[in-house]
Each structure stands twice: as structure tokens, then as C-alpha cells.
Biotite code that builds the C-alpha atoms (Angstrom):
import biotite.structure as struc

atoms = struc.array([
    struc.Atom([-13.993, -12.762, -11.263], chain_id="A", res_id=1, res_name="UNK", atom_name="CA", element="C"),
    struc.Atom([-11.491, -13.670, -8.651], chain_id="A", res_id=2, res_name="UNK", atom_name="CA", element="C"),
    struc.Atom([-12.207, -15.870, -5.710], chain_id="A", res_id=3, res_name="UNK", atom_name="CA", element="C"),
    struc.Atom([-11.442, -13.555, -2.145], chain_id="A", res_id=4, res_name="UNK", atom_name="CA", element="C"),
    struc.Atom([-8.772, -15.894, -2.053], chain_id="A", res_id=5, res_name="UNK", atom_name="CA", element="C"),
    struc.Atom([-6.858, -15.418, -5.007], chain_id="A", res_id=6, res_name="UNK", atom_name="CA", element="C"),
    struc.Atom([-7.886, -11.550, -4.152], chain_id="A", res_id=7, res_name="UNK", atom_name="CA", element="C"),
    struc.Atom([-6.348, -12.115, -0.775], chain_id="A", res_id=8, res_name="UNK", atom_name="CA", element="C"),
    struc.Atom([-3.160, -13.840, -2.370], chain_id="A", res_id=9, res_name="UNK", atom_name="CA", element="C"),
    struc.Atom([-2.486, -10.823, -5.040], chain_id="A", res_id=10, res_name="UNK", atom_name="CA", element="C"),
    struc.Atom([-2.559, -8.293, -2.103], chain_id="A", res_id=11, res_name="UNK", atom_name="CA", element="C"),
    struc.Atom([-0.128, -10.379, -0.233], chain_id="A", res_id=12, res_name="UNK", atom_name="CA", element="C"),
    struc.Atom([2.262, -10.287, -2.938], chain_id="A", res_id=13, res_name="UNK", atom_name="CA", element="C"),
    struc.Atom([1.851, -6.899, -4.354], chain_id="A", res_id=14, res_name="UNK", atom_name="CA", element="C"),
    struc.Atom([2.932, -5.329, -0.462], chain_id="A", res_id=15, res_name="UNK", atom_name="CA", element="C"),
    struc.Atom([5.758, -8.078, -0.205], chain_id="A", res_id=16, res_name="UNK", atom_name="CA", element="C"),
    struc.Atom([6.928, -6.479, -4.068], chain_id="A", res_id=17, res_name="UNK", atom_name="CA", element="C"),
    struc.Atom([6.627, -3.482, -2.370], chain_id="A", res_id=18, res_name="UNK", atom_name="CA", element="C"),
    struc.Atom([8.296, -3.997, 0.513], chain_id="A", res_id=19, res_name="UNK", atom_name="CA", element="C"),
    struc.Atom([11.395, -5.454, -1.075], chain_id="A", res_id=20, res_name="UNK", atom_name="CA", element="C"),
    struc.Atom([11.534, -2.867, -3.341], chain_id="A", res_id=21, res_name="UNK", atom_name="CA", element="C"),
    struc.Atom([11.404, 0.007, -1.118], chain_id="A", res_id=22, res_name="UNK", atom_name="CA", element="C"),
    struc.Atom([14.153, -1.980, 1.185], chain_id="A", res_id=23, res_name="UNK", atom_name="CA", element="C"),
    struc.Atom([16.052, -1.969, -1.610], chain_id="A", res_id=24, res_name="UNK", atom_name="CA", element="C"),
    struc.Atom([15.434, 1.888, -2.603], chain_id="A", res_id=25, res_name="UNK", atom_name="CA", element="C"),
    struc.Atom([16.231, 2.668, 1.009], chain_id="A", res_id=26, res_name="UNK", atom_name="CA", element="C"),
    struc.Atom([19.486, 0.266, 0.812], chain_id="A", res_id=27, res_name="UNK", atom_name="CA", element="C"),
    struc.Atom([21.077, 2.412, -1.851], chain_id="A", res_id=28, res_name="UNK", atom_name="CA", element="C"),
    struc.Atom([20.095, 5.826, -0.433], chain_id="A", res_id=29, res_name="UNK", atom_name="CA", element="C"),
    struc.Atom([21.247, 4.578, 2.920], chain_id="A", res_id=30, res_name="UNK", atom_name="CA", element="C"),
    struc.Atom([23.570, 1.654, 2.545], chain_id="A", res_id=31, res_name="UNK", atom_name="CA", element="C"),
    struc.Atom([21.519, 0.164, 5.138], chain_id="A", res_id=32, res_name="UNK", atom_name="CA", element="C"),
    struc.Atom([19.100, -2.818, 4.732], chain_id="A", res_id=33, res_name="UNK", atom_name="CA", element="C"),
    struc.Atom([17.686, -1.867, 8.210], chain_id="A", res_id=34, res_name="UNK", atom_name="CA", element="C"),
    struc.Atom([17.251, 1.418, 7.806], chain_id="A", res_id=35, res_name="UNK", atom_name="CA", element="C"),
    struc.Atom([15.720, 0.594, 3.926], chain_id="A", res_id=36, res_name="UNK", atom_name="CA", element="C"),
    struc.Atom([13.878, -1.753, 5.880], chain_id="A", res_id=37, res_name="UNK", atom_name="CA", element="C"),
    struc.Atom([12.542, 1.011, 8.199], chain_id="A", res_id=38, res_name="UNK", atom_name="CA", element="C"),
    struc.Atom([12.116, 3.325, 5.686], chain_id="A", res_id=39, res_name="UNK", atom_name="CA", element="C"),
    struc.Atom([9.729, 0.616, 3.509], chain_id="A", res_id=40, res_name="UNK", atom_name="CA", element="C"),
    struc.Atom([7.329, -0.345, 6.640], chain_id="A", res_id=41, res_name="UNK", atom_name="CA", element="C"),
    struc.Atom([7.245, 3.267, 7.915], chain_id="A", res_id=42, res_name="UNK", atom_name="CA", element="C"),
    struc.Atom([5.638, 3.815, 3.767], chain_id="A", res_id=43, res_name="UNK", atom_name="CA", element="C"),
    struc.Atom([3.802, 1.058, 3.920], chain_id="A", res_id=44, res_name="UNK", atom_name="CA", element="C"),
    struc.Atom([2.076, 2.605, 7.169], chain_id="A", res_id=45, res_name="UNK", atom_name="CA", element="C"),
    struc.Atom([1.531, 6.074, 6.277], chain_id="A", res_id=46, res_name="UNK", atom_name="CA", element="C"),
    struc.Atom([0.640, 4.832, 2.694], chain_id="A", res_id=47, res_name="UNK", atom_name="CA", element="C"),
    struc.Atom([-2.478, 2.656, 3.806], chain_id="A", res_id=48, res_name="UNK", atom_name="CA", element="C"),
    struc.Atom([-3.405, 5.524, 6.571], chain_id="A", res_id=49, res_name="UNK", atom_name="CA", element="C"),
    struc.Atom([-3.845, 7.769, 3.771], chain_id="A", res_id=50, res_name="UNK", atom_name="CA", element="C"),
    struc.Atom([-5.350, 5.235, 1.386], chain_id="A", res_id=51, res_name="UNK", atom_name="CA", element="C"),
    struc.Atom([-8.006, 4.511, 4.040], chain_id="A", res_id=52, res_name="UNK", atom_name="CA", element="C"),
    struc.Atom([-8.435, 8.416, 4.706], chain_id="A", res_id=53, res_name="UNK", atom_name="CA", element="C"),
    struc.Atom([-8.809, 8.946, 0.807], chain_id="A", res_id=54, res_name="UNK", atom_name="CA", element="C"),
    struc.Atom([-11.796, 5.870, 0.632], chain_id="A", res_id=55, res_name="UNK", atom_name="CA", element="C"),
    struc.Atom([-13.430, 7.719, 3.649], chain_id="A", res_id=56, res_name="UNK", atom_name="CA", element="C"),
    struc.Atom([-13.245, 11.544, 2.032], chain_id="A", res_id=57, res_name="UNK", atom_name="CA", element="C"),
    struc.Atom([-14.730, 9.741, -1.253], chain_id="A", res_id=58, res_name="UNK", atom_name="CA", element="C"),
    struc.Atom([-17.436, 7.631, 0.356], chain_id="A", res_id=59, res_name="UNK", atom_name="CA", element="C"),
    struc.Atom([-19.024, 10.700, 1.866], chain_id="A", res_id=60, res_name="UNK", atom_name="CA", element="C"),
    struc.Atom([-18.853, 12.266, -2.425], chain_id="A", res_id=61, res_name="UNK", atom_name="CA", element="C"),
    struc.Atom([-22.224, 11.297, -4.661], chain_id="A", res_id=62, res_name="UNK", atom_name="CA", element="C"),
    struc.Atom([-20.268, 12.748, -7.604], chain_id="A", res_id=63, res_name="UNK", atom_name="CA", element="C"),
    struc.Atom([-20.336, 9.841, -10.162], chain_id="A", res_id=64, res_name="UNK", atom_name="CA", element="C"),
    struc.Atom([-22.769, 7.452, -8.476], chain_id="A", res_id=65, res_name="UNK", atom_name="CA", element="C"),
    struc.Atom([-25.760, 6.432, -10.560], chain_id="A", res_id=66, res_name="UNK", atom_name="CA", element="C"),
    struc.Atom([-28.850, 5.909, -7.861], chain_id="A", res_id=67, res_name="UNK", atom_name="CA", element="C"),
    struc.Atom([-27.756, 7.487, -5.144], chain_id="A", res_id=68, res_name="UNK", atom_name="CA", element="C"),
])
């Protein structure tokens, strides 16, 4: 099992990945590391709204739960 640190480590560098890759998607749609730059924190954003939506609509579902 993994200490909340090293958790807390792995999340940090999984978003950075994914921030400097979607820079760099939005850099060779747009030619703009700016605008890739918007484009990566404006997914980021909308991407952990939903995620946090999606853990709320599935917290309030028993399907699959043994003892509930």
C-alpha cells in the first residue's frame, strides 16, 4: 500500500504529464503555447468538475456494494 504521500506525489505528477501534454496538443492545433496552455488548464478544470460530479451520481448508487 502506498503512503498518502507517495499517493499525493503520483497525483502531482500524473496532472503535470497531463498538463504538458495537453499544452503540447494545443501547441500544434494552435501554434500557440499560451493558448495550448489555456486550452490544458481550462481541461484540467472541467475534467475534475465532472470527475467530482461522476463520484457524487455514484455515491448515491448501492448497485455493487456488499453490506449496504
Amino acid at each position: 500500500m502506498d503512503s498518502k504521500i507517495r499517493l499525493i506525489a503520483k497525483s502531482v505528477t500524473w496532472q503535470l504529464a497531463g498538463l504538458f501534454t495537453m499544452t503540447l496538443i494545443g501547441f500544434v492545433f494552435t501554434g500557440s503555447v499560451a493558448a495550448g496552455g489555456s486550452i490544458a488548464i481550462s481541461g484540467a478544470v472541467v475534467g475534475f468538475i465532472c470527475y467530482f460530479a461522476h463520484e457524487i451520481v455514484w455515491s448515491k448508487i448501492a448497485w455493487g456494494i456488499r453490506g449496504r
